[in-house]
ROKOL-564238 format. One record per residue: residue number from 1; x, y, z of N, C-alpha, C, CB in turn. Coordinates in steps of 0.2 Angstrom, whole numbers. Atoms other than C-alpha are relative to their C-alpha. Glycine has a CB too. Example, Ala and Ser with C-alpha at 12.3 -4.5 7.8 and 13.67 -1.06 7.14 Angstrom:
# ROKOL-564238
+-----+-------+-------+-------+-------+-------+-------+-------+-------+-------+-------+-------+-------+
|  nr |   npx |   npy |   npz |  capx |  capy |  capz |   cpx |   cpy |   cpz |  cbpx |  cbpy |  cbpz |
+-----+-------+-------+-------+-------+-------+-------+-------+-------+-------+-------+-------+-------+
|   1 |     4 |    -6 |     0 |    62 |   -22 |    39 |     4 |     6 |     0 |    -5 |     0 |     6 |
|   2 |    -4 |    -6 |    -1 |    68 |    -5 |    36 |    -4 |     5 |     3 |     2 |     2 |    -7 |
+-----+-------+-------+-------+-------+-------+-------+-------+-------+-------+-------+-------+-------+
***
This chain:
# ROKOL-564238
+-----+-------+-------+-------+-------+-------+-------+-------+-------+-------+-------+-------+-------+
|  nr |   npx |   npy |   npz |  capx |  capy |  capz |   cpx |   cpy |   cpz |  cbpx |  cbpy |  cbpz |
+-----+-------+-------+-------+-------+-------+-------+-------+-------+-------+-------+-------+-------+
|   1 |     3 |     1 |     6 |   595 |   398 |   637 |     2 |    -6 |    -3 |     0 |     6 |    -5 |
|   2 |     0 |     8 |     4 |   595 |   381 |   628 |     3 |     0 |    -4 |    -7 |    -3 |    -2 |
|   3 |    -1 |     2 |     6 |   601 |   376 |   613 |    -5 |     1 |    -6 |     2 |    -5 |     1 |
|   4 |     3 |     0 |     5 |   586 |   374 |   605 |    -5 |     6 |    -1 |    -3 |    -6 |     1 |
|   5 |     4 |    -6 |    -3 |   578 |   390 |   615 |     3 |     4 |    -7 |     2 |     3 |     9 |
|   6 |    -4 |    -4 |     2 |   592 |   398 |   607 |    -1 |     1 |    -8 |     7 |    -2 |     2 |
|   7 |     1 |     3 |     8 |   589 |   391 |   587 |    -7 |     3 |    -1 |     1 |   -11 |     1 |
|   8 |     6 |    -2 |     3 |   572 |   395 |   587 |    -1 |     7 |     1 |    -5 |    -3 |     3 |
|   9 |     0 |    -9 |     0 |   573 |   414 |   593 |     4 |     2 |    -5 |     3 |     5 |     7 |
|  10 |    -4 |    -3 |     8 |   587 |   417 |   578 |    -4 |    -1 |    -5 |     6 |    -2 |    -3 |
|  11 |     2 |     2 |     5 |   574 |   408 |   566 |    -8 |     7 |     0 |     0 |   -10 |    -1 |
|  12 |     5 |    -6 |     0 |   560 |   422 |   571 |     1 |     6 |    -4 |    -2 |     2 |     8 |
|  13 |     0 |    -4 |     2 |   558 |   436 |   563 |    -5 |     6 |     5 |    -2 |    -2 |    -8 |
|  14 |     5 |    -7 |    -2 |   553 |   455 |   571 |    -1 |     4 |    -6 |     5 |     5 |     5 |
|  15 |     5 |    -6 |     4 |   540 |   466 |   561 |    -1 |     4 |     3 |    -7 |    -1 |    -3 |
|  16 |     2 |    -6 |    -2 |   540 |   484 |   565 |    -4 |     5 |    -2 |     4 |     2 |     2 |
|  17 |     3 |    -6 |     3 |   529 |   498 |   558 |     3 |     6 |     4 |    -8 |     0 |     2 |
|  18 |    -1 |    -4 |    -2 |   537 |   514 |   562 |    -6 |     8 |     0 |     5 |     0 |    -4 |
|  19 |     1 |    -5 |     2 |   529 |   531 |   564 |     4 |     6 |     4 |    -7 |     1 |     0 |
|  20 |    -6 |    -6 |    -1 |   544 |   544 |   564 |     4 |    -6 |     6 |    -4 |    10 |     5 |
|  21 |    -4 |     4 |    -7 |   554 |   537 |   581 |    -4 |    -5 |     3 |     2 |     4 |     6 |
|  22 |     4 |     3 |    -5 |   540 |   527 |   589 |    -5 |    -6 |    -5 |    -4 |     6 |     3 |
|  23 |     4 |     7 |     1 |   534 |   511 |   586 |    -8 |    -1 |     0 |     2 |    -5 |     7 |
|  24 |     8 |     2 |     0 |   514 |   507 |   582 |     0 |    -6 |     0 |    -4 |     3 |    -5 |
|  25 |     0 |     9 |     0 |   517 |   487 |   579 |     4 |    -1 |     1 |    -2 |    -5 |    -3 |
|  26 |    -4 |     5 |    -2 |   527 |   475 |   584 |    -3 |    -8 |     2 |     3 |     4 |     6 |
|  27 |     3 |     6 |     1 |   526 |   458 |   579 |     6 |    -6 |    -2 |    -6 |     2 |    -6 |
|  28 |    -3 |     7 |     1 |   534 |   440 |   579 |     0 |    -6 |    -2 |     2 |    -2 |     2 |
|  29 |     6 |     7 |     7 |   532 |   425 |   567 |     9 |    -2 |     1 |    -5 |     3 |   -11 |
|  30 |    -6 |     4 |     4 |   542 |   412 |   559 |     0 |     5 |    -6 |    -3 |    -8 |    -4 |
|  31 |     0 |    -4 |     5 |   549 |   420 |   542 |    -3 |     2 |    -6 |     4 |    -2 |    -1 |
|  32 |     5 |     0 |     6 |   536 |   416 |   532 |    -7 |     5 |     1 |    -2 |    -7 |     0 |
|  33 |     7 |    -2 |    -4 |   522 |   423 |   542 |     4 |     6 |     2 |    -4 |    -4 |     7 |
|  34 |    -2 |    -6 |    -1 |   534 |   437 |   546 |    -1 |     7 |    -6 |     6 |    -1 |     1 |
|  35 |    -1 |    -2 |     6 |   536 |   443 |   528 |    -7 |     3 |    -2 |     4 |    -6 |    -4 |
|  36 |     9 |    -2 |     1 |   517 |   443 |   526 |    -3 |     4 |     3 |    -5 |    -5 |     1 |
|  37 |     1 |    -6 |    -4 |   514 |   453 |   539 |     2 |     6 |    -3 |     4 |     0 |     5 |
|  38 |    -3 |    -4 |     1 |   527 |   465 |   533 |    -3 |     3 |    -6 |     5 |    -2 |     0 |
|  39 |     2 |    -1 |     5 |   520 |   465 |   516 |    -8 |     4 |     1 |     1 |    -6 |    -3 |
|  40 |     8 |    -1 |    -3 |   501 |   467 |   524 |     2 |     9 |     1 |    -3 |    -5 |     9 |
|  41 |    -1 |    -6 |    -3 |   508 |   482 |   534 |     2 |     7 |    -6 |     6 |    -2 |     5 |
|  42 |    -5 |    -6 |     4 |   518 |   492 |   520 |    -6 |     2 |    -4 |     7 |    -3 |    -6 |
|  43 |     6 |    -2 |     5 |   500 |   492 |   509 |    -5 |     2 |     7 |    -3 |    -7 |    -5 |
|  44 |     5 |    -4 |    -6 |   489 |   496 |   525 |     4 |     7 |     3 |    -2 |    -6 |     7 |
|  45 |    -4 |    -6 |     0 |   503 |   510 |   529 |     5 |     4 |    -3 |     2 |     0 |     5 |
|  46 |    -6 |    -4 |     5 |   510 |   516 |   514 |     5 |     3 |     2 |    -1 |     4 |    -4 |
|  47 |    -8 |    -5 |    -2 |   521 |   531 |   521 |     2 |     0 |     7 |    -2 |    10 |    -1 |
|  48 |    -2 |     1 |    -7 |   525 |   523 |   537 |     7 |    -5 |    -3 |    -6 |    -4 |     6 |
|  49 |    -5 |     4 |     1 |   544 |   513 |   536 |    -3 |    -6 |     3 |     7 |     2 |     3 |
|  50 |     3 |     7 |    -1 |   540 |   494 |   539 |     6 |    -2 |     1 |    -4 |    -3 |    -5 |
|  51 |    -5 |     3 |    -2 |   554 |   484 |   547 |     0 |    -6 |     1 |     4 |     2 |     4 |
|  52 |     0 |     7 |    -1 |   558 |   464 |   545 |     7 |    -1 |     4 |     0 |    -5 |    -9 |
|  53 |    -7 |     3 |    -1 |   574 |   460 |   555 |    -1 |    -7 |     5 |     5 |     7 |     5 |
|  54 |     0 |    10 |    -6 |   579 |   443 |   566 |     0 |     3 |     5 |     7 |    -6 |     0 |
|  55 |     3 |    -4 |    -6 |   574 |   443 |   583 |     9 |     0 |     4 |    -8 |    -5 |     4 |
|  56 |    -7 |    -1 |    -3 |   590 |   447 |   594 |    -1 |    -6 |     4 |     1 |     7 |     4 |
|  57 |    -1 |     7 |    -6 |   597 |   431 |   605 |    -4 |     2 |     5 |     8 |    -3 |     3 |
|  58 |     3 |     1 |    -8 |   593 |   441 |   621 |    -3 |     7 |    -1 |     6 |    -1 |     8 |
|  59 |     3 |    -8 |     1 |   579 |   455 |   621 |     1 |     1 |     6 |    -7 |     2 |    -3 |
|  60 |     2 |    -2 |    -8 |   576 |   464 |   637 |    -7 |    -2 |     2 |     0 |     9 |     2 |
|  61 |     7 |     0 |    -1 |   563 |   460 |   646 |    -6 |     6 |     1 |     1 |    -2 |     6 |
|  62 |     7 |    -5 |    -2 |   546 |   470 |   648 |     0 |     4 |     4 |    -5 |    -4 |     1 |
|  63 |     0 |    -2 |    -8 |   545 |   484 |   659 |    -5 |    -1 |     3 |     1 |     8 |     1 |
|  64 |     6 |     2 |    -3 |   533 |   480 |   673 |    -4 |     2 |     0 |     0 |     0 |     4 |
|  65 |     8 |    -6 |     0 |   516 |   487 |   673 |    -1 |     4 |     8 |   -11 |    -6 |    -2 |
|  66 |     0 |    -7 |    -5 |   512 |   501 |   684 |    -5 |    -4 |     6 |    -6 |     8 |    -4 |
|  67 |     3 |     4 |    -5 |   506 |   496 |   702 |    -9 |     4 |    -1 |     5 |     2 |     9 |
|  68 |     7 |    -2 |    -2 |   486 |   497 |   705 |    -2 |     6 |     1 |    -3 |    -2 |     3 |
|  69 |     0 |    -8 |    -2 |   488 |   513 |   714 |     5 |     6 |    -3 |     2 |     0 |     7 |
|  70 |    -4 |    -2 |     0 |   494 |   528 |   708 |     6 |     4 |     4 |    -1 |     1 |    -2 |
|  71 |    -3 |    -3 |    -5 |   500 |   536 |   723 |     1 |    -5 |     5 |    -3 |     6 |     3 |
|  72 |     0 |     3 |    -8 |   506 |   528 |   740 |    -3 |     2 |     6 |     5 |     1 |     3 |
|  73 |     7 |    -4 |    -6 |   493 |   541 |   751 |    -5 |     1 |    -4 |     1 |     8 |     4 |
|  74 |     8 |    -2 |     2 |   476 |   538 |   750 |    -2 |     6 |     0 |    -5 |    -2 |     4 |
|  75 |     1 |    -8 |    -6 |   467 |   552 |   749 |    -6 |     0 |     3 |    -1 |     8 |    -5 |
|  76 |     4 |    -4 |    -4 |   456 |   558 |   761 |    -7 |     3 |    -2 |     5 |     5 |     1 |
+-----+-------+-------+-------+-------+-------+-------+-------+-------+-------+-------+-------+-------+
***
């Protein structure tokens, strides 16, 4: 990761919408555009928690999307 890579993912902000343990949104901006979001979210889902935090230096990557098939034997 860069220097500059590095500078610009701490200045992002992560928006989450909670419902109970599980995530319904998930969203990444500059701070400004973060915050609006957040603010949008808390009035469109009042009794859900709404979370602004910075974005982590290193997230994990994405898990892979599922192969085309779901099994390995055709069927018949």
């Amino acid at each position: 990761m860069t220097t500059a890579t590095a500078i610009q993912t701490s200045e992002r902000r992560r928006v989450r919408v909670w419902f109970g343990e599980h995530v319904i949104a998930d969203y990444n901006a500059e701070p400004a555009l973060a915050e609006r979001y957040a603010h949008a979210m808390s009035r469109r889902f009042a009794g859900l928690r709404v979370t602004n935090d910075p974005m982590p230096a290193v997230d994990r990557l994405p898990d892979p999307l599922p192969g085309e098939r779901m099994w390995d034997v055709a069927p018949r």
